[in-house]
PDB file of N, CA, C and O in Angstrom:
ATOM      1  N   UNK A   1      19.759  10.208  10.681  1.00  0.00           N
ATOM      2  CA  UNK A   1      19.343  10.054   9.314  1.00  0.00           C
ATOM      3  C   UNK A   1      17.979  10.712   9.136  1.00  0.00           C
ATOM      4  O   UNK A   1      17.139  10.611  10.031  1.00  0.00           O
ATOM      5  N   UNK A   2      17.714  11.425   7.940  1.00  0.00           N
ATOM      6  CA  UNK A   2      16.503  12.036   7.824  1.00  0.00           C
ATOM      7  C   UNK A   2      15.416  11.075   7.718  1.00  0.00           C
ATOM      8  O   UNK A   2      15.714   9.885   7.622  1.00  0.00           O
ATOM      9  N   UNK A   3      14.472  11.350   7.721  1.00  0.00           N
ATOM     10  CA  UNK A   3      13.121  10.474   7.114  1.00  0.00           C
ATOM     11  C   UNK A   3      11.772  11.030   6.574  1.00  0.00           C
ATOM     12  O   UNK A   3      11.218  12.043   7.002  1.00  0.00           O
ATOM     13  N   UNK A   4      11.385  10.340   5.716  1.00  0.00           N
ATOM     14  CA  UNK A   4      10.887  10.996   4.614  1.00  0.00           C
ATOM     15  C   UNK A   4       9.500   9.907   4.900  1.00  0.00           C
ATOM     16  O   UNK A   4       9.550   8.723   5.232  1.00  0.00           O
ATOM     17  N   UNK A   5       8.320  10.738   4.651  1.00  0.00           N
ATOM     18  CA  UNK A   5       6.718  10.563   4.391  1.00  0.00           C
ATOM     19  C   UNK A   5       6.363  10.896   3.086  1.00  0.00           C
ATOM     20  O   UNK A   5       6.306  12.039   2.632  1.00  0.00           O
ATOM     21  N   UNK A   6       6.088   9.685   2.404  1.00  0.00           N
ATOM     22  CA  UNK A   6       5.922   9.978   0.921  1.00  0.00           C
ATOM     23  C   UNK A   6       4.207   8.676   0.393  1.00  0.00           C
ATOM     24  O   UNK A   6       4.091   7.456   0.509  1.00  0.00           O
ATOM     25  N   UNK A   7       3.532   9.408   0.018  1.00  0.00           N
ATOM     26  CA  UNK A   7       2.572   9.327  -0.337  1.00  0.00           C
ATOM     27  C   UNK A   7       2.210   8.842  -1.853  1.00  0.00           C
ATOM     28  O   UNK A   7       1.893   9.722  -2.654  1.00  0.00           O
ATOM     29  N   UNK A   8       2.244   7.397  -2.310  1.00  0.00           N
ATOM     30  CA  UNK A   8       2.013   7.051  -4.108  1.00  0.00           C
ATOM     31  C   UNK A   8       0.387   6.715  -4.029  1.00  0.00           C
ATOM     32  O   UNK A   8      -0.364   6.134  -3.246  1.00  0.00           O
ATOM     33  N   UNK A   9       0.293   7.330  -5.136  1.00  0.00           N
ATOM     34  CA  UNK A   9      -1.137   6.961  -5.678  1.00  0.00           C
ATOM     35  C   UNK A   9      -1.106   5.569  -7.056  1.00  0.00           C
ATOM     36  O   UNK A   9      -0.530   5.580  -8.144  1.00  0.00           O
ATOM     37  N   UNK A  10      -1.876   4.622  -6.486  1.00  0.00           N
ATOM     38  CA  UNK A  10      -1.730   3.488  -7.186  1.00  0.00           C
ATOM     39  C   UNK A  10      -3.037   2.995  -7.801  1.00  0.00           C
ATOM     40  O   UNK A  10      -3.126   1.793  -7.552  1.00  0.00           O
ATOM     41  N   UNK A  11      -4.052   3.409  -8.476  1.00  0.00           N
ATOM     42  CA  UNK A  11      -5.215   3.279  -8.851  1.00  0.00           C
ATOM     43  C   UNK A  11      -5.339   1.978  -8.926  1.00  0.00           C
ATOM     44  O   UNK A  11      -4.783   1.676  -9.982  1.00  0.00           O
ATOM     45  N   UNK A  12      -5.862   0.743  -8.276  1.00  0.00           N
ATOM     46  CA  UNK A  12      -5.770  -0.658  -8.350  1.00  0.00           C
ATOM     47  C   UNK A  12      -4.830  -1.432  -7.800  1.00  0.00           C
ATOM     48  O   UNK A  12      -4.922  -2.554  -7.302  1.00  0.00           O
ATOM     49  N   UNK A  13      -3.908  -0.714  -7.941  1.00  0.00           N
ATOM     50  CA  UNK A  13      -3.000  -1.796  -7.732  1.00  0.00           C
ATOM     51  C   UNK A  13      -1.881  -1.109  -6.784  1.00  0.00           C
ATOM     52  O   UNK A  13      -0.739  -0.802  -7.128  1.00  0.00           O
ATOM     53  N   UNK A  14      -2.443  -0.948  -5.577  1.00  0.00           N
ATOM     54  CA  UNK A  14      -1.322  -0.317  -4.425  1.00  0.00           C
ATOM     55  C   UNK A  14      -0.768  -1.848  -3.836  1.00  0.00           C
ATOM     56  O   UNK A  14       0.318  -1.989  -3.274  1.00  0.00           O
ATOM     57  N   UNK A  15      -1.680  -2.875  -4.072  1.00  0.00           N
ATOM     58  CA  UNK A  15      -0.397  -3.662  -2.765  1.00  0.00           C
ATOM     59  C   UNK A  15       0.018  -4.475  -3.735  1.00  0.00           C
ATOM     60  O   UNK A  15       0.241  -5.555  -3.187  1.00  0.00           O
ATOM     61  N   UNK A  16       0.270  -4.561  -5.004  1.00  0.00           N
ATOM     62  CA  UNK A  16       1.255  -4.713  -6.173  1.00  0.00           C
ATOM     63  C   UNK A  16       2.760  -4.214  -5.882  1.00  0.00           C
ATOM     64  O   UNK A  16       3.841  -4.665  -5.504  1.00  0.00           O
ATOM     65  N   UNK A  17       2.203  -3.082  -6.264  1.00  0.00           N
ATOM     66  CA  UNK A  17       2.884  -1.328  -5.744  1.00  0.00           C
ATOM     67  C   UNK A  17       3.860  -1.571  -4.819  1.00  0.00           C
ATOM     68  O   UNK A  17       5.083  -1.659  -4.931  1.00  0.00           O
ATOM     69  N   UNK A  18       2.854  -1.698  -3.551  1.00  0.00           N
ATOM     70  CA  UNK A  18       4.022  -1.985  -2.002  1.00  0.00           C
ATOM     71  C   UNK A  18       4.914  -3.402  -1.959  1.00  0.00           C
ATOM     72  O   UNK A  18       6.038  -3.429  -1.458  1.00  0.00           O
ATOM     73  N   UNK A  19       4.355  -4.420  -2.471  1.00  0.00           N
ATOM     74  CA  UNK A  19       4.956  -5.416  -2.405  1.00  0.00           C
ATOM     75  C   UNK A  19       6.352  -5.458  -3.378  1.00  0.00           C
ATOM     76  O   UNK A  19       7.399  -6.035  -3.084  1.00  0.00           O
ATOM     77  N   UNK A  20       6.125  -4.830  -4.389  1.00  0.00           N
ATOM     78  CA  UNK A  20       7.184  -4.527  -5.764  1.00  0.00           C
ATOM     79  C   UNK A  20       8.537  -3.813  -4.743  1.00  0.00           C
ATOM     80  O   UNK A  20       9.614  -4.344  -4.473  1.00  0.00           O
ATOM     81  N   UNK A  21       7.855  -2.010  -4.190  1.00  0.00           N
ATOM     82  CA  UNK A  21       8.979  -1.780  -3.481  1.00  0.00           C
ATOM     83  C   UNK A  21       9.615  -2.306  -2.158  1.00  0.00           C
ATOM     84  O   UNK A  21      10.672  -1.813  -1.765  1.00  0.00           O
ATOM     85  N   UNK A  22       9.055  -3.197  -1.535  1.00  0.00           N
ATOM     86  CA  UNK A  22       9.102  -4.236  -0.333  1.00  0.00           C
ATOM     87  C   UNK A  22      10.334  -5.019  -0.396  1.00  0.00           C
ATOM     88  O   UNK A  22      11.442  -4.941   0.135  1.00  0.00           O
ATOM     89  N   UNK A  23       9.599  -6.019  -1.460  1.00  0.00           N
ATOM     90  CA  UNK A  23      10.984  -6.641  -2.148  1.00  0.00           C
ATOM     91  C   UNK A  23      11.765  -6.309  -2.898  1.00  0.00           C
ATOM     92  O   UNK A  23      12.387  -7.207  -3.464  1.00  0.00           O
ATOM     93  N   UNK A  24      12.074  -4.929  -3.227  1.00  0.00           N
ATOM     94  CA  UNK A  24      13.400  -4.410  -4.224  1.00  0.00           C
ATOM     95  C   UNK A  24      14.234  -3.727  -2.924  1.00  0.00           C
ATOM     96  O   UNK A  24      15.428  -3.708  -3.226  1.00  0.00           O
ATOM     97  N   UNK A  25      14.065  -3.302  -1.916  1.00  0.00           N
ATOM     98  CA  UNK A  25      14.911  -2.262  -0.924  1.00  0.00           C
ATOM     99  C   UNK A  25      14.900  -3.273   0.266  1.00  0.00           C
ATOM    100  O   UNK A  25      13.881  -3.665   0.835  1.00  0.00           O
ATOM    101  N   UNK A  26      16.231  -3.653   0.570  1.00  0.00           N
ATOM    102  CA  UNK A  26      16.659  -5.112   1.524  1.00  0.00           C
ATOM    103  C   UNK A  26      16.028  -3.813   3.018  1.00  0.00           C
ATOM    104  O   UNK A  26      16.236  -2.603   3.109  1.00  0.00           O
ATOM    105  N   UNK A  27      15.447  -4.517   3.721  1.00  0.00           N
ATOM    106  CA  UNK A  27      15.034  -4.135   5.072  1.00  0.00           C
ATOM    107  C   UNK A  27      13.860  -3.454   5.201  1.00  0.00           C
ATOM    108  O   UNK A  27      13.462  -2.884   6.217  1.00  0.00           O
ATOM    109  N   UNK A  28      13.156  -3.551   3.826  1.00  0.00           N
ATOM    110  CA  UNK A  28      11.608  -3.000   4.555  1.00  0.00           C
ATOM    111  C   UNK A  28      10.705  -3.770   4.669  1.00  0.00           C
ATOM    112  O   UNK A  28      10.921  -4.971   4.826  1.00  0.00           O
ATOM    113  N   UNK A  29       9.622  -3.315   4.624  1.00  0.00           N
ATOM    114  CA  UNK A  29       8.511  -4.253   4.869  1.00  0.00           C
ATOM    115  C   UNK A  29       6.971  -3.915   4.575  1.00  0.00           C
ATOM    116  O   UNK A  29       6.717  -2.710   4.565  1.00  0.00           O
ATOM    117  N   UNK A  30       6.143  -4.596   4.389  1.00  0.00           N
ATOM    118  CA  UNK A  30       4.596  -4.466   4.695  1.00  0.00           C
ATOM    119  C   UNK A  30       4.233  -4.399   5.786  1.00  0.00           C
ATOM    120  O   UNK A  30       4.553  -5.319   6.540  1.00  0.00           O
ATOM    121  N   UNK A  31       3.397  -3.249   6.314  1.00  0.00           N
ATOM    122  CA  UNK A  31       2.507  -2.839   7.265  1.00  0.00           C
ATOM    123  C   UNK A  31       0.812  -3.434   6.959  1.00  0.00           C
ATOM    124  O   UNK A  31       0.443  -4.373   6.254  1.00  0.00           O
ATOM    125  N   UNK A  32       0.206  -2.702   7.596  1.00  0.00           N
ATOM    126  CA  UNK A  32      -1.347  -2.840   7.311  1.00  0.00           C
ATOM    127  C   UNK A  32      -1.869  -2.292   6.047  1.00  0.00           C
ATOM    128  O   UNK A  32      -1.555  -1.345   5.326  1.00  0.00           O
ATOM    129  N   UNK A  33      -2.899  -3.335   6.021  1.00  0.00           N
ATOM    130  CA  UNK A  33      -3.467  -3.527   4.738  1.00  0.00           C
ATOM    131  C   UNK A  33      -4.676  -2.821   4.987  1.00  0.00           C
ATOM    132  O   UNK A  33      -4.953  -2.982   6.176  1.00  0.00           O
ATOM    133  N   UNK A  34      -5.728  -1.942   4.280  1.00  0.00           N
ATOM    134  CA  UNK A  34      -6.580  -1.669   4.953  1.00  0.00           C
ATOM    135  C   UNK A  34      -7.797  -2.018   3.839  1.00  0.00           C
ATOM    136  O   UNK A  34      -7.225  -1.917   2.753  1.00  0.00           O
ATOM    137  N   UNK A  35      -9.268  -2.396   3.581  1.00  0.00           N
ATOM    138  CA  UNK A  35      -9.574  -2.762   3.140  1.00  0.00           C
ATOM    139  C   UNK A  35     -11.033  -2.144   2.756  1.00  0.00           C
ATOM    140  O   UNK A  35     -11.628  -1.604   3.689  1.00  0.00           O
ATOM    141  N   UNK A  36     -11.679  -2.164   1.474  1.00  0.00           N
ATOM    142  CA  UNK A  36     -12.992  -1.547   1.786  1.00  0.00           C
ATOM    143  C   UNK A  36     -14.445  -2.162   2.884  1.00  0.00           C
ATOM    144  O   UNK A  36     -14.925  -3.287   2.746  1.00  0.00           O
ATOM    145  N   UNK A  37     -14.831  -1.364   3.701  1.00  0.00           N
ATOM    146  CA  UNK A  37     -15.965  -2.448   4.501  1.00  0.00           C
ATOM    147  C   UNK A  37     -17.103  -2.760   3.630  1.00  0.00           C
ATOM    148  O   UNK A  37     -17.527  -3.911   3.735  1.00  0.00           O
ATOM    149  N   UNK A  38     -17.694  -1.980   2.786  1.00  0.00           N
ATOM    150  CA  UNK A  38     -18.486  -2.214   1.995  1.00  0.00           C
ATOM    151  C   UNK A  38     -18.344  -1.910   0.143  1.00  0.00           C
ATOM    152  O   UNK A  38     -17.330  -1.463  -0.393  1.00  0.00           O
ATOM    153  N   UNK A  39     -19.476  -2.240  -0.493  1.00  0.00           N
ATOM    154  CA  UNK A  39     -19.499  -1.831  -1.911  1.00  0.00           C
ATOM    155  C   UNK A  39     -18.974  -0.480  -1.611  1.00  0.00           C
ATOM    156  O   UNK A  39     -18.799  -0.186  -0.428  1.00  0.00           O
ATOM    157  N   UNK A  40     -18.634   0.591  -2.776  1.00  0.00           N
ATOM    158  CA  UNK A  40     -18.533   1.680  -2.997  1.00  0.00           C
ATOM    159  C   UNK A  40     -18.940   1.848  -4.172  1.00  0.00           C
ATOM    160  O   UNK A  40     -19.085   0.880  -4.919  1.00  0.00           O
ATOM    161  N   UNK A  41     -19.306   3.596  -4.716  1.00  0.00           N
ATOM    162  CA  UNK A  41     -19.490   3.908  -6.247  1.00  0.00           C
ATOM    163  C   UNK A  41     -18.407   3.088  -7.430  1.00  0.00           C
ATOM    164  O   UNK A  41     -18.852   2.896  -8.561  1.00  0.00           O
ATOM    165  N   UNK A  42     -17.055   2.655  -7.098  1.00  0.00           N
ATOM    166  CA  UNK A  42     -15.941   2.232  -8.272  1.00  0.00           C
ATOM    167  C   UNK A  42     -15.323   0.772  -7.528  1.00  0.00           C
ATOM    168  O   UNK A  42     -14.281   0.235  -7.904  1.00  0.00           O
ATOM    169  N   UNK A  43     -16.026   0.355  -6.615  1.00  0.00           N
ATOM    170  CA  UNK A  43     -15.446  -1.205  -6.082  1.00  0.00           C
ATOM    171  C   UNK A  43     -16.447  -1.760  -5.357  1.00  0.00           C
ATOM    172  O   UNK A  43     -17.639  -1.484  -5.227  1.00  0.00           O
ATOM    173  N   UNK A  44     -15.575  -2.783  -4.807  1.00  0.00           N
ATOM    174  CA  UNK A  44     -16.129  -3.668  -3.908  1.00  0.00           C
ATOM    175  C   UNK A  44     -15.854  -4.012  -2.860  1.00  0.00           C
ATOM    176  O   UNK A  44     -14.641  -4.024  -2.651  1.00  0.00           O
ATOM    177  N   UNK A  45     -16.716  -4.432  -1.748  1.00  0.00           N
ATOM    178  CA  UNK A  45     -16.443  -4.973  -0.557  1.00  0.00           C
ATOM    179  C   UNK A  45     -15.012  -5.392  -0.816  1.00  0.00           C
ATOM    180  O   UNK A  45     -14.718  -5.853  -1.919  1.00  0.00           O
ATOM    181  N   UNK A  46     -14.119  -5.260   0.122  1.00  0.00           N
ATOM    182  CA  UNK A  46     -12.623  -5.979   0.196  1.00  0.00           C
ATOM    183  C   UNK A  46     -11.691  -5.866  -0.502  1.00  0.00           C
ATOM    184  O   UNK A  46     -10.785  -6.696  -0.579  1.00  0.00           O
ATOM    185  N   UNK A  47     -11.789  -4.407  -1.373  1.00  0.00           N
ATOM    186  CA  UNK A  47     -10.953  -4.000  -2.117  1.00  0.00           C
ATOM    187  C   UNK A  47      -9.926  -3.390  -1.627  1.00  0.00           C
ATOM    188  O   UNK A  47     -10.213  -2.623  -0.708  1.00  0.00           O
ATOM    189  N   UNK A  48      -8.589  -3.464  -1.964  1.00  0.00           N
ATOM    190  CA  UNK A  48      -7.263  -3.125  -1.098  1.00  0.00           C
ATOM    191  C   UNK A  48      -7.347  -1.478  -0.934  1.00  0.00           C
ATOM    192  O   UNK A  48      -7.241  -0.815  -1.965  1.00  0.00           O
ATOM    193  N   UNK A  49      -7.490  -0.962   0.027  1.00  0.00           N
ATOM    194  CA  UNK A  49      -7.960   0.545  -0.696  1.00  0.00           C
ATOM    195  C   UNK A  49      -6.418   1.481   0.112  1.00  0.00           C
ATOM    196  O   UNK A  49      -6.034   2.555  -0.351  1.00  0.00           O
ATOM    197  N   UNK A  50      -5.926   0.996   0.988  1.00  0.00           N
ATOM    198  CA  UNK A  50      -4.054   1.623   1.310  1.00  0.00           C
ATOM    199  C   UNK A  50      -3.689   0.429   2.009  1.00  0.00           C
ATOM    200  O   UNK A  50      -4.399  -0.508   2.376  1.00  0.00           O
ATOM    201  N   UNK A  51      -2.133   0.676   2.163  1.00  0.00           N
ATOM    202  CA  UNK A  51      -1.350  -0.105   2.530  1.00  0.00           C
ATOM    203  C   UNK A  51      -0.079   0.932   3.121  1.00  0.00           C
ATOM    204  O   UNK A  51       0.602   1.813   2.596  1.00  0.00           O
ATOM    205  N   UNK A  52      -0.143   0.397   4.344  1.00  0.00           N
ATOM    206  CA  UNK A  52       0.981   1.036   4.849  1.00  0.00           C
ATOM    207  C   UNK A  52       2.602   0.491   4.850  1.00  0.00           C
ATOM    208  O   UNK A  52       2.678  -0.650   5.307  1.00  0.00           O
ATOM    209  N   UNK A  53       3.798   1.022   4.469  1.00  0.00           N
ATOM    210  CA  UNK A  53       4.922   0.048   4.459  1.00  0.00           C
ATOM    211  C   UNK A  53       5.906   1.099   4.509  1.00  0.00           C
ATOM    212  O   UNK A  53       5.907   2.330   4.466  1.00  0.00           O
ATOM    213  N   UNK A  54       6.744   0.164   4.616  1.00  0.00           N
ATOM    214  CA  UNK A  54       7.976   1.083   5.309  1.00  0.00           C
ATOM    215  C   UNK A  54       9.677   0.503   4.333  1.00  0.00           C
ATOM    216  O   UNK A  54      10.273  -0.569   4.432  1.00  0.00           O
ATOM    217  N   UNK A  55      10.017   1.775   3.431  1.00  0.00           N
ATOM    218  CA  UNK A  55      10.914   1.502   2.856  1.00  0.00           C
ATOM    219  C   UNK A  55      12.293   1.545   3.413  1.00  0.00           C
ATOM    220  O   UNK A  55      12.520   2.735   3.628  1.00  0.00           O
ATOM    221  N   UNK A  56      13.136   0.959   3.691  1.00  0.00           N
ATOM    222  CA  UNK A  56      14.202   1.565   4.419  1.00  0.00           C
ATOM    223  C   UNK A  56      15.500   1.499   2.971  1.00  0.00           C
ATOM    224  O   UNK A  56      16.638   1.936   3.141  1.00  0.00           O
TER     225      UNK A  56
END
């Protein structure tokens, strides 16, 4: 079976995003969450900034 690397841009709301397609496609899942370490210019400490997951 082929497999595909596909990349969404989710301004705010990526682990919305991942969790939405997580639970709509039976057998995937959430990976790592990765998080900001500090403030930045447009957030804050601990802001969801990717999420890795795996659609099957």
């Amino acid at each position: 079976m082929a497999k595909n690397t596909i990349c969404l841009w989710c301004d705010g709301t990526v682990l919305e995003a991942a969790t939405f397609y997580t639970s709509t496609f039976p057998d995937s899942e959430l990976g790592a969450i990765f998080h900001a370490p500090s403030d930045y210019p447009s957030g804050r400490q601990g802001d969801v900034l990717t999420v890795l997951f795996t659609v099957s």
